[in-house]
mmCIF entry with sequence, helices, sheets and N, C-alpha, C, O atoms, coordinates in Angstrom:
data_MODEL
# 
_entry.id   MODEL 
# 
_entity.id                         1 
_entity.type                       polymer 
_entity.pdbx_number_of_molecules   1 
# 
_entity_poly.entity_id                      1 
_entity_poly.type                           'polypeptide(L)' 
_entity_poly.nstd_linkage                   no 
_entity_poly.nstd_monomer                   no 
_entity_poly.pdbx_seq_one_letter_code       
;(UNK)(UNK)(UNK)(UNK)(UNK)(UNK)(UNK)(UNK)(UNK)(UNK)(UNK)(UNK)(UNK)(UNK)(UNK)(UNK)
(UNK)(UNK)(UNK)(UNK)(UNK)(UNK)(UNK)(UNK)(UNK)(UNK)(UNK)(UNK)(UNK)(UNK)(UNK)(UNK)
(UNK)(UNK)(UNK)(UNK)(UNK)(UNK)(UNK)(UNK)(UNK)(UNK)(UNK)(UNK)(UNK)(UNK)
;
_entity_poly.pdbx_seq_one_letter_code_can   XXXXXXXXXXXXXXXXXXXXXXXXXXXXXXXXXXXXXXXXXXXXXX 
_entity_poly.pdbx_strand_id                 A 
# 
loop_
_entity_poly_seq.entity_id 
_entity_poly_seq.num 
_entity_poly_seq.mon_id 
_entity_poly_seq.hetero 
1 1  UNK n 
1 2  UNK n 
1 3  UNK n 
1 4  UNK n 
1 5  UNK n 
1 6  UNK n 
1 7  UNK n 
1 8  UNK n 
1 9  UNK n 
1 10 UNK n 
1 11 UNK n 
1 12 UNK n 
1 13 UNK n 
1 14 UNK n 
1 15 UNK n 
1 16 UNK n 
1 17 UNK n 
1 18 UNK n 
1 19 UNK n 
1 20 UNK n 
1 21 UNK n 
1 22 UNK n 
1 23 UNK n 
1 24 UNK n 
1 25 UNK n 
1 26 UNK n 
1 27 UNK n 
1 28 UNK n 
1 29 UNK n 
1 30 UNK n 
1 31 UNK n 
1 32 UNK n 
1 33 UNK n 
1 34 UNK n 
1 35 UNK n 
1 36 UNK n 
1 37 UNK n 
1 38 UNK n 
1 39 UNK n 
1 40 UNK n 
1 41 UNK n 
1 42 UNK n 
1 43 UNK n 
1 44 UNK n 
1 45 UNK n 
1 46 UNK n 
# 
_struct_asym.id          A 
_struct_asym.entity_id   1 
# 
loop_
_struct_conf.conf_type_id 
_struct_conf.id 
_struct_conf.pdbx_PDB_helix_id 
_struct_conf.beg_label_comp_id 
_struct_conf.beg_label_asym_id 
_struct_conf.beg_label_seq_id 
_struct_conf.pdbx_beg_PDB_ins_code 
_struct_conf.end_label_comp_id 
_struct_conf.end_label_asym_id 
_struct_conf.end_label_seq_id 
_struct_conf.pdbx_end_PDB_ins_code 
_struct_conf.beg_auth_comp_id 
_struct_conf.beg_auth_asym_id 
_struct_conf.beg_auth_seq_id 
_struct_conf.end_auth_comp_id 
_struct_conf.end_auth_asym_id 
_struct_conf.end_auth_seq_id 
_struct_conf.pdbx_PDB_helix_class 
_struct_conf.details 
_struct_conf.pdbx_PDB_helix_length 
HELX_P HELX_P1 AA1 UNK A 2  ? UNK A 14 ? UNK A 2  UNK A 14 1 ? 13 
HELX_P HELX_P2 AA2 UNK A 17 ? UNK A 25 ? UNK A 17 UNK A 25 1 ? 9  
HELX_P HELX_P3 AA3 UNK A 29 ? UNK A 43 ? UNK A 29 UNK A 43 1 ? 15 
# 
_struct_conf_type.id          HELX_P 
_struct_conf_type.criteria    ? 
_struct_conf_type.reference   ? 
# 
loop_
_atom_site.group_PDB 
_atom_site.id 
_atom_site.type_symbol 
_atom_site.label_atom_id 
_atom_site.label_alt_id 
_atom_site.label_comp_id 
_atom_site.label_asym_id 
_atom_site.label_entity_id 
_atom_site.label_seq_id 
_atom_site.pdbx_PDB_ins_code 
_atom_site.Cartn_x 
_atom_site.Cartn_y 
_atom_site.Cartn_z 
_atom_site.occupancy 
_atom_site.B_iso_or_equiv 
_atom_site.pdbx_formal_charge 
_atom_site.auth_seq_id 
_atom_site.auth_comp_id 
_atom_site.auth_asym_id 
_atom_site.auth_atom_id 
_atom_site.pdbx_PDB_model_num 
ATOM 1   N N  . UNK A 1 1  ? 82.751 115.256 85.014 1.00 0.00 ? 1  UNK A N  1 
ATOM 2   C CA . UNK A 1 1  ? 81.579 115.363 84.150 1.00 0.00 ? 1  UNK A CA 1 
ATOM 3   C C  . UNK A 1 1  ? 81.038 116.784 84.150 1.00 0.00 ? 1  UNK A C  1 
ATOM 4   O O  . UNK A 1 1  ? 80.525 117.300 83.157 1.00 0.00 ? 1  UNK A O  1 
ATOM 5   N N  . UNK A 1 2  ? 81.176 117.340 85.242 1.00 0.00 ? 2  UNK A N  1 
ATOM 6   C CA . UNK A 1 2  ? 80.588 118.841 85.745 1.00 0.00 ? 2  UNK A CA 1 
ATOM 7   C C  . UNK A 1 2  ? 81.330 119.600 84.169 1.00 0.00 ? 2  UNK A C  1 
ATOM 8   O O  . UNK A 1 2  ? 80.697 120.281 83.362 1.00 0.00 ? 2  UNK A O  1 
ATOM 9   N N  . UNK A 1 3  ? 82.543 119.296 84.096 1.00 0.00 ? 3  UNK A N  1 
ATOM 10  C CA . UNK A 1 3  ? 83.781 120.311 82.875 1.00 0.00 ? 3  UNK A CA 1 
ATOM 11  C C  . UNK A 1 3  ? 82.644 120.088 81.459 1.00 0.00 ? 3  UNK A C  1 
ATOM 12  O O  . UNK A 1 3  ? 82.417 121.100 80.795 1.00 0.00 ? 3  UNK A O  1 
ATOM 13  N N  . UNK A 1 4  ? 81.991 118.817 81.056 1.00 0.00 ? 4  UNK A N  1 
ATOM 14  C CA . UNK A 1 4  ? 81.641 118.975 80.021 1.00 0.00 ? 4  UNK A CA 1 
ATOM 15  C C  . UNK A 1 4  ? 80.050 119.598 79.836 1.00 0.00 ? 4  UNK A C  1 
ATOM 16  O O  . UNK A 1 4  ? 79.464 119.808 78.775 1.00 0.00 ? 4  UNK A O  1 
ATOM 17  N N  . UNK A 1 5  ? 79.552 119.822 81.251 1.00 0.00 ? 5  UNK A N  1 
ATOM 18  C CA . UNK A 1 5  ? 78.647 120.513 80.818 1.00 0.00 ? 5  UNK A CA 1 
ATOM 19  C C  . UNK A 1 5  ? 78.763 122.083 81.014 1.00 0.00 ? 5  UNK A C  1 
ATOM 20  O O  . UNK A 1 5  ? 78.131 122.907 80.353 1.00 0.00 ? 5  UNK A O  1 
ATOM 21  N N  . UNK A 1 6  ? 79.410 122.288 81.739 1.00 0.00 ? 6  UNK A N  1 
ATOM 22  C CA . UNK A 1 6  ? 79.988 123.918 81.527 1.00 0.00 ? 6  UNK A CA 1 
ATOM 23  C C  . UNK A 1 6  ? 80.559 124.235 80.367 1.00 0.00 ? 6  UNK A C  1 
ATOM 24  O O  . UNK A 1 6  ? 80.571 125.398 79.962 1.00 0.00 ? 6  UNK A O  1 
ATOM 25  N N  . UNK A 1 7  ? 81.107 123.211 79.689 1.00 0.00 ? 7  UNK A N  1 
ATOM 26  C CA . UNK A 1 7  ? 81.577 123.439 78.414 1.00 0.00 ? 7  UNK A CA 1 
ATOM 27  C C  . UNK A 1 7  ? 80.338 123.659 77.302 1.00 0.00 ? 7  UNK A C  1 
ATOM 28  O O  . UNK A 1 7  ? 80.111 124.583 76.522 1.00 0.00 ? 7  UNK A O  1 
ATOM 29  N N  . UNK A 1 8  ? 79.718 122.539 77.547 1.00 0.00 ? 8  UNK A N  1 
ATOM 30  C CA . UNK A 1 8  ? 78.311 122.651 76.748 1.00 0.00 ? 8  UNK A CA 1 
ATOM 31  C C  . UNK A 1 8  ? 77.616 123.725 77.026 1.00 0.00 ? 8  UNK A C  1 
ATOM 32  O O  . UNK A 1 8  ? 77.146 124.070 75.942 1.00 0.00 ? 8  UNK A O  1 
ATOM 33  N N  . UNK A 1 9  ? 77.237 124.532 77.916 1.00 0.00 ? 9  UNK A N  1 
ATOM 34  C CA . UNK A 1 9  ? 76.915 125.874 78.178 1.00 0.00 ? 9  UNK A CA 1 
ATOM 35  C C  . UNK A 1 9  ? 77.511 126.631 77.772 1.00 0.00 ? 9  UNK A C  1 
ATOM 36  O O  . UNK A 1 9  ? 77.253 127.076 76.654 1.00 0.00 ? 9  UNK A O  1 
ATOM 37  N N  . UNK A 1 10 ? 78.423 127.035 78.416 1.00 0.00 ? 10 UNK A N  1 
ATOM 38  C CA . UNK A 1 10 ? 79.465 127.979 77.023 1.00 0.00 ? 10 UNK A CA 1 
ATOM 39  C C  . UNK A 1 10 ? 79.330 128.090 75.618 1.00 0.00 ? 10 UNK A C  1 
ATOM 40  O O  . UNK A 1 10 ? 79.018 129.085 74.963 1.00 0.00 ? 10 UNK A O  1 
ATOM 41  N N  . UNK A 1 11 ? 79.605 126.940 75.235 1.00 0.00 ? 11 UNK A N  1 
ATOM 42  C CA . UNK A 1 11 ? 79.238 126.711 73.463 1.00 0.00 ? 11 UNK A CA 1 
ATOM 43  C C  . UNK A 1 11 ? 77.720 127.454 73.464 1.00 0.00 ? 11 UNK A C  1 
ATOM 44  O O  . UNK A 1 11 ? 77.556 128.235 72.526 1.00 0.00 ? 11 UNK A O  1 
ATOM 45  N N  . UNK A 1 12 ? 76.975 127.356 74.085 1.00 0.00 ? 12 UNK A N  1 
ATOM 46  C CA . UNK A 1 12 ? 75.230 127.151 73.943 1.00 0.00 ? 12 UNK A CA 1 
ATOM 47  C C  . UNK A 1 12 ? 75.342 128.788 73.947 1.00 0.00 ? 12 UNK A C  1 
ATOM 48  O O  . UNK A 1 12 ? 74.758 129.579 73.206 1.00 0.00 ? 12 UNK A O  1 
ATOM 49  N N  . UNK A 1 13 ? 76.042 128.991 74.747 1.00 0.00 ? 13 UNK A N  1 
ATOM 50  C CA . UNK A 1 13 ? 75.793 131.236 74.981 1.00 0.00 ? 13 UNK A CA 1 
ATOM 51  C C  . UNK A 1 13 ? 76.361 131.830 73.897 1.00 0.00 ? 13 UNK A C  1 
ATOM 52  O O  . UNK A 1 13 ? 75.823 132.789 73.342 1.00 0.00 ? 13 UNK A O  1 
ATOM 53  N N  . UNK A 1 14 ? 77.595 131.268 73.470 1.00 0.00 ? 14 UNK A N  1 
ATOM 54  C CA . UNK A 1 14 ? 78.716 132.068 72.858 1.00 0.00 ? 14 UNK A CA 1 
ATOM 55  C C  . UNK A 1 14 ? 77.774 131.706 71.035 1.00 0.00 ? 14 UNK A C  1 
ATOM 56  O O  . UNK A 1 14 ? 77.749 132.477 70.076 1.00 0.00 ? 14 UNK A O  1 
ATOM 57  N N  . UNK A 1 15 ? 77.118 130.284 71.134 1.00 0.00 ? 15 UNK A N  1 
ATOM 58  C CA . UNK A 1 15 ? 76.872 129.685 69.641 1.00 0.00 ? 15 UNK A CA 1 
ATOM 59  C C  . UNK A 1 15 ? 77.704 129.940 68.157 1.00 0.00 ? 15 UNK A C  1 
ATOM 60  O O  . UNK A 1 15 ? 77.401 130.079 66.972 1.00 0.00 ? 15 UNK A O  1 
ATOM 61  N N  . UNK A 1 16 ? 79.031 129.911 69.051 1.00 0.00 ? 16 UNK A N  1 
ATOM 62  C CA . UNK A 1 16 ? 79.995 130.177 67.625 1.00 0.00 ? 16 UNK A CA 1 
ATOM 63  C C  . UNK A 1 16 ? 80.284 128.737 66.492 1.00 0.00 ? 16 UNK A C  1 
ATOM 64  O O  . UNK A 1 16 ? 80.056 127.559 66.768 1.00 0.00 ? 16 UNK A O  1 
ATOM 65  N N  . UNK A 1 17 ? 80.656 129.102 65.628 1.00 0.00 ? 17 UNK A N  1 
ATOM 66  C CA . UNK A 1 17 ? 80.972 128.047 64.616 1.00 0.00 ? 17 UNK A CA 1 
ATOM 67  C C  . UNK A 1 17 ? 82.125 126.991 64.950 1.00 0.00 ? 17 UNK A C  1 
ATOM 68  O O  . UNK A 1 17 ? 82.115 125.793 64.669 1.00 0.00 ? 17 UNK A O  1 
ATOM 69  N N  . UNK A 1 18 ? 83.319 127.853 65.744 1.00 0.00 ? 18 UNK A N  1 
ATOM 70  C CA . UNK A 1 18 ? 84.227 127.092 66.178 1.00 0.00 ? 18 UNK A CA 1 
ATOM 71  C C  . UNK A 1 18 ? 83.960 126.569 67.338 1.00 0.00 ? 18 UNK A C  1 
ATOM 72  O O  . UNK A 1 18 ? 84.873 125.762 67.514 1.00 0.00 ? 18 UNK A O  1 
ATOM 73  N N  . UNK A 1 19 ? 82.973 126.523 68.613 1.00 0.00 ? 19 UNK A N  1 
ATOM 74  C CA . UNK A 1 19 ? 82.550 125.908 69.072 1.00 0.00 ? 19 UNK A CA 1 
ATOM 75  C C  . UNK A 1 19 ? 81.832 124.391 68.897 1.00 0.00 ? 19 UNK A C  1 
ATOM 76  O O  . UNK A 1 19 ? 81.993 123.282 69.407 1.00 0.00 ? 19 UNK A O  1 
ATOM 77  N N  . UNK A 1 20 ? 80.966 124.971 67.903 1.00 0.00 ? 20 UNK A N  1 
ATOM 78  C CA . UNK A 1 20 ? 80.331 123.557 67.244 1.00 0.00 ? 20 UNK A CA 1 
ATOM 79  C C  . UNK A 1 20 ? 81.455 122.740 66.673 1.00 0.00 ? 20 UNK A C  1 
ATOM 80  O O  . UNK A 1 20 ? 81.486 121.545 66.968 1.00 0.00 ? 20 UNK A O  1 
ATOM 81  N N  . UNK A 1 21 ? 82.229 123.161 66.018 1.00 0.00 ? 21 UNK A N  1 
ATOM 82  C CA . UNK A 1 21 ? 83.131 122.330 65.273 1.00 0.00 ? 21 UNK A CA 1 
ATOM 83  C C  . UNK A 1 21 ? 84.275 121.863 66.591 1.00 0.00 ? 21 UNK A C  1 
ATOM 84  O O  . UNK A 1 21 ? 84.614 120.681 66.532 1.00 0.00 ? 21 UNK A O  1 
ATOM 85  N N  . UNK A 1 22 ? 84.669 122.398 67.344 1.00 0.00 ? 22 UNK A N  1 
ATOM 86  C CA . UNK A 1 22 ? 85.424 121.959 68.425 1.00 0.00 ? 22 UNK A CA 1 
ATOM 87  C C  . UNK A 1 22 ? 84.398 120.552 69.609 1.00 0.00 ? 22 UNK A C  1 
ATOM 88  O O  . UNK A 1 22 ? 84.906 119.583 70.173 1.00 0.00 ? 22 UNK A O  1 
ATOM 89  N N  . UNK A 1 23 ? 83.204 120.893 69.619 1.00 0.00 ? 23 UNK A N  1 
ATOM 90  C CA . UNK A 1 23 ? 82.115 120.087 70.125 1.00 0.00 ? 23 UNK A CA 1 
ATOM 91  C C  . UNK A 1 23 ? 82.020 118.610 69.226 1.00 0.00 ? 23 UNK A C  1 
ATOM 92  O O  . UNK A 1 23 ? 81.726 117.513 69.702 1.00 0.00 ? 23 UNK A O  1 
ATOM 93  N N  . UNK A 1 24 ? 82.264 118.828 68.184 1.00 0.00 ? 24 UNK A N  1 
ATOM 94  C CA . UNK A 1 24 ? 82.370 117.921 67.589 1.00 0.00 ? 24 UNK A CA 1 
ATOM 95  C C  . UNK A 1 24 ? 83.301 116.232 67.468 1.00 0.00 ? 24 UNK A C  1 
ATOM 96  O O  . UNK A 1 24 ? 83.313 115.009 67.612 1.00 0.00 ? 24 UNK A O  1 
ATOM 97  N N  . UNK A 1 25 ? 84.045 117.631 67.041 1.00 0.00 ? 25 UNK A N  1 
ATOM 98  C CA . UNK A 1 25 ? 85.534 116.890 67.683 1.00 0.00 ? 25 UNK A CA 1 
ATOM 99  C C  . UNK A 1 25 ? 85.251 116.263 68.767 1.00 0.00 ? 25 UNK A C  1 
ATOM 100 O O  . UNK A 1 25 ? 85.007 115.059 68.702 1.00 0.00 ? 25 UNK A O  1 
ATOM 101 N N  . UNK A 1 26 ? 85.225 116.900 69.920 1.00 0.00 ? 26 UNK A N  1 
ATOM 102 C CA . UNK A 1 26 ? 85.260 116.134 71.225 1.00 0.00 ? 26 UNK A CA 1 
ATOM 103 C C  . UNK A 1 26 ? 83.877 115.053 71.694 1.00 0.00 ? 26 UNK A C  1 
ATOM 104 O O  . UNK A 1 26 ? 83.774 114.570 72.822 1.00 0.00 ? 26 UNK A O  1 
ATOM 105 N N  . UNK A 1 27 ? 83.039 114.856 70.734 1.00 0.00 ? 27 UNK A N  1 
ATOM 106 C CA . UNK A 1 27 ? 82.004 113.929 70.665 1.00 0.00 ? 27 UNK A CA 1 
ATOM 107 C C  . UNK A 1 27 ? 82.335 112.799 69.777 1.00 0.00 ? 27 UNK A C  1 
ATOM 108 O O  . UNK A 1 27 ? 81.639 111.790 69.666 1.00 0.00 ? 27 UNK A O  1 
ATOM 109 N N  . UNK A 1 28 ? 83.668 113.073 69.022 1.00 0.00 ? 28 UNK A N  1 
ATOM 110 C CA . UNK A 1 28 ? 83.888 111.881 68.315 1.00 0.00 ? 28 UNK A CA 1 
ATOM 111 C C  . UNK A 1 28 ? 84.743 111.335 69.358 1.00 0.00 ? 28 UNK A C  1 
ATOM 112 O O  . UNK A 1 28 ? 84.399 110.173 69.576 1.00 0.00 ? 28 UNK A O  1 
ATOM 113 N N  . UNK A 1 29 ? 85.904 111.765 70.231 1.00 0.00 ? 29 UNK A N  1 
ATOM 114 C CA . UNK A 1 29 ? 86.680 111.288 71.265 1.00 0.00 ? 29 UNK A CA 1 
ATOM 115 C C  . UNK A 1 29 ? 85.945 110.635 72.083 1.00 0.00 ? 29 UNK A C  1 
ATOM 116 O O  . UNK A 1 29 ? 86.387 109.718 72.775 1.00 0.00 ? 29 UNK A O  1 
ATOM 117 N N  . UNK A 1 30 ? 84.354 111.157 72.106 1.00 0.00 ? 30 UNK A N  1 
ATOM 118 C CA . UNK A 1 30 ? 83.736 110.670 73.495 1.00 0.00 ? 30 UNK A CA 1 
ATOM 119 C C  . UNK A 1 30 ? 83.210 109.579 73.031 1.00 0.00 ? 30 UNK A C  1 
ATOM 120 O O  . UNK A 1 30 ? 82.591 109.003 73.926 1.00 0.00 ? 30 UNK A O  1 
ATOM 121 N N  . UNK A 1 31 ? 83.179 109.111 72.178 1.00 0.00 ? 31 UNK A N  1 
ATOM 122 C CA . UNK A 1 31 ? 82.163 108.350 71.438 1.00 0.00 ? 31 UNK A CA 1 
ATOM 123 C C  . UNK A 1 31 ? 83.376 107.009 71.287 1.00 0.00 ? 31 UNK A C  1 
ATOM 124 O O  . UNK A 1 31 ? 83.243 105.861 71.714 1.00 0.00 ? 31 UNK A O  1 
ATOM 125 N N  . UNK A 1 32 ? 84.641 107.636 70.487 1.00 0.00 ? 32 UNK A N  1 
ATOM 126 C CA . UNK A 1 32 ? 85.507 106.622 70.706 1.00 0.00 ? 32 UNK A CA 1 
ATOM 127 C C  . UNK A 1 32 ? 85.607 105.918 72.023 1.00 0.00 ? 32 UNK A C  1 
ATOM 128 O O  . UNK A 1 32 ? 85.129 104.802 72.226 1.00 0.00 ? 32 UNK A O  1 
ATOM 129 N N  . UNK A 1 33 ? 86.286 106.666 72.947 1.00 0.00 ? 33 UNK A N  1 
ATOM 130 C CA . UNK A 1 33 ? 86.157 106.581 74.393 1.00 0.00 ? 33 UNK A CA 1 
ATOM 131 C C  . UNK A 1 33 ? 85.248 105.328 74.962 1.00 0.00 ? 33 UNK A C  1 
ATOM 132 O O  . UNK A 1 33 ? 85.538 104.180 75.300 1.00 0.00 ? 33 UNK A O  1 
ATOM 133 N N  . UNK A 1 34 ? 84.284 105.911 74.924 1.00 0.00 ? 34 UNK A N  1 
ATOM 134 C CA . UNK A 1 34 ? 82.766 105.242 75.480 1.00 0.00 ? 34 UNK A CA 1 
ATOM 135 C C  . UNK A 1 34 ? 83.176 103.369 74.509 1.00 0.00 ? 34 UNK A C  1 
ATOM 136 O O  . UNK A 1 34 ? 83.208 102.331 75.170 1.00 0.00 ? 34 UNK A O  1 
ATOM 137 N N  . UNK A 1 35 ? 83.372 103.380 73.303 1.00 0.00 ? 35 UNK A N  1 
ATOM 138 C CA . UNK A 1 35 ? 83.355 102.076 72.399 1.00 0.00 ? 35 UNK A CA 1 
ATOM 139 C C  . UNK A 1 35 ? 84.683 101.161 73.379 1.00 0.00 ? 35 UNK A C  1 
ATOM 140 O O  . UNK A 1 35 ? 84.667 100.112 74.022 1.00 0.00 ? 35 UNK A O  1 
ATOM 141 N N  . UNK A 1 36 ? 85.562 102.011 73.130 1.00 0.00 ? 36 UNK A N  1 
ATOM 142 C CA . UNK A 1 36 ? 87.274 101.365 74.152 1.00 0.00 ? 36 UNK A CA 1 
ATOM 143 C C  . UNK A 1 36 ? 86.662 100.506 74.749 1.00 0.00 ? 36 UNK A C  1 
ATOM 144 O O  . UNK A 1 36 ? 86.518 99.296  74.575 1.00 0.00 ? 36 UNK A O  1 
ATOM 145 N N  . UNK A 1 37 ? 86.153 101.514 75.783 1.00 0.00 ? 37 UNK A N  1 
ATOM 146 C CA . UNK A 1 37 ? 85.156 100.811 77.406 1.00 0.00 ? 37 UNK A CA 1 
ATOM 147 C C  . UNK A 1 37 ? 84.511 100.221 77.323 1.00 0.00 ? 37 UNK A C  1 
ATOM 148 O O  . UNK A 1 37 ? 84.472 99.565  78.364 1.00 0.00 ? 37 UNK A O  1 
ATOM 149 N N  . UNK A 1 38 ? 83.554 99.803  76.423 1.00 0.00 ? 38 UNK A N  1 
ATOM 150 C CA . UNK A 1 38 ? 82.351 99.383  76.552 1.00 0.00 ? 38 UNK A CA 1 
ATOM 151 C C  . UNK A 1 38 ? 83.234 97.789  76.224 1.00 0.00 ? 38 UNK A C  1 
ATOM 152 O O  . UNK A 1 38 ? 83.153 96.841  77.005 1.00 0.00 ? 38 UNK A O  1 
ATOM 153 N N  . UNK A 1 39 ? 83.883 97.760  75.199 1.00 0.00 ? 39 UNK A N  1 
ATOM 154 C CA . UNK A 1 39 ? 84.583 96.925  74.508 1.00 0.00 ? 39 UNK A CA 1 
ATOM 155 C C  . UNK A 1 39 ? 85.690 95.839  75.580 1.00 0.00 ? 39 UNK A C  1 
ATOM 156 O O  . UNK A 1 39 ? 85.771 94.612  75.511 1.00 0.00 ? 39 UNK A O  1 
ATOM 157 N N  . UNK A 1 40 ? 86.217 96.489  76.240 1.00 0.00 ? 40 UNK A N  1 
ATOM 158 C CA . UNK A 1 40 ? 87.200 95.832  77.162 1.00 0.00 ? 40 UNK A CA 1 
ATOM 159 C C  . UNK A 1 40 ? 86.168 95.394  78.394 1.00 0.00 ? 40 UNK A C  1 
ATOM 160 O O  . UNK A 1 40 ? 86.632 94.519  79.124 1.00 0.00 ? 40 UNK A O  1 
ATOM 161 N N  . UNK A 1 41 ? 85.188 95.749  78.643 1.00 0.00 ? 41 UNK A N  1 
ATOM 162 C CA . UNK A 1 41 ? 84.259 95.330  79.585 1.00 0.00 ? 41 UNK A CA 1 
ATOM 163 C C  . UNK A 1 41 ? 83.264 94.270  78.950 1.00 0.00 ? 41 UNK A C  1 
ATOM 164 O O  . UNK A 1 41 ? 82.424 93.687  79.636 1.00 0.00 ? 41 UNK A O  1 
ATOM 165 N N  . UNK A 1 42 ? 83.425 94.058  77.546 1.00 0.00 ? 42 UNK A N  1 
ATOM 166 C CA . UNK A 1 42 ? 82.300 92.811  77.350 1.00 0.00 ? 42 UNK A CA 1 
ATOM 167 C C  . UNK A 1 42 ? 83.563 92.092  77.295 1.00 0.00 ? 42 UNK A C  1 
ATOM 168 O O  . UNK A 1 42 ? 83.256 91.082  77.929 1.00 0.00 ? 42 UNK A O  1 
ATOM 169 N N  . UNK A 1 43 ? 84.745 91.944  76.969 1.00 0.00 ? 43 UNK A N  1 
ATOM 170 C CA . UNK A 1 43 ? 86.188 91.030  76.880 1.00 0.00 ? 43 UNK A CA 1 
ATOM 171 C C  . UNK A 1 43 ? 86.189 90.288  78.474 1.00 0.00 ? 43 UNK A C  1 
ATOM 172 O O  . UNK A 1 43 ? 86.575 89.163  78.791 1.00 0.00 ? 43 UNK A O  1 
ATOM 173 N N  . UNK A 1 44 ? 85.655 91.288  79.243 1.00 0.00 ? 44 UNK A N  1 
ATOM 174 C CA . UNK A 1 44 ? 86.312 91.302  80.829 1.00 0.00 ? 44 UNK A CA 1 
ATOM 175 C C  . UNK A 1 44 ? 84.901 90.101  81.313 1.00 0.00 ? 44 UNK A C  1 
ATOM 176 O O  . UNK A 1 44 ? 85.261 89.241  82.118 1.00 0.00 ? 44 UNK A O  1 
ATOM 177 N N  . UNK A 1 45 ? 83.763 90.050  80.972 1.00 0.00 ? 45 UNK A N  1 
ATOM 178 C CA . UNK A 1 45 ? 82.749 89.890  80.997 1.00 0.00 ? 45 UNK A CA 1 
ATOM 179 C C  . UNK A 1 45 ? 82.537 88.189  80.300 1.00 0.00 ? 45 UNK A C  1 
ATOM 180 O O  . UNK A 1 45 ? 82.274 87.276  81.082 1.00 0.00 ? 45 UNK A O  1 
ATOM 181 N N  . UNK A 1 46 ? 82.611 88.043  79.521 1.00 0.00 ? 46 UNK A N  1 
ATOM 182 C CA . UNK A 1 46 ? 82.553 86.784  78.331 1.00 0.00 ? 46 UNK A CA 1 
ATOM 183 C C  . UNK A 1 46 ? 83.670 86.351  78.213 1.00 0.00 ? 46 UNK A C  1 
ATOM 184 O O  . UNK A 1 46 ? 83.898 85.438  77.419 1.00 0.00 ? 46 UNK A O  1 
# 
C-alpha cells in the first residue's frame, strides 16, 4: 500500500498530464480489483 502512495506523491509534485492519465488508469484497475473481491466474498459469505 506504502507503493501507491508514493506514487500518489510523485504524481502530486511532478502534476504532469501523463501522470493523471496513468492515475487513472490505475484507479480503474483498483476499482475493478476492489469489485472482484468484494464480489467473491459476498459468494463466500451467502
Amino acid at each position: 500500500m506504502s507503493f501507491f502512495v508514493l506514487r500518489h506523491v510523485f504524481a502530486l509534485g511532478t502534476n504532469d498530464d501523463i501522470h493523471c492519465h496513468y492515475d487513472s488508469i490505475l484507479n480503474v484497475f483498483l476499482y475493478f480489483f476492489l469489485y472482484i473481491t468484494f464480489s467473491s466474498y459476498l459468494r463466500e459469505k451467502f
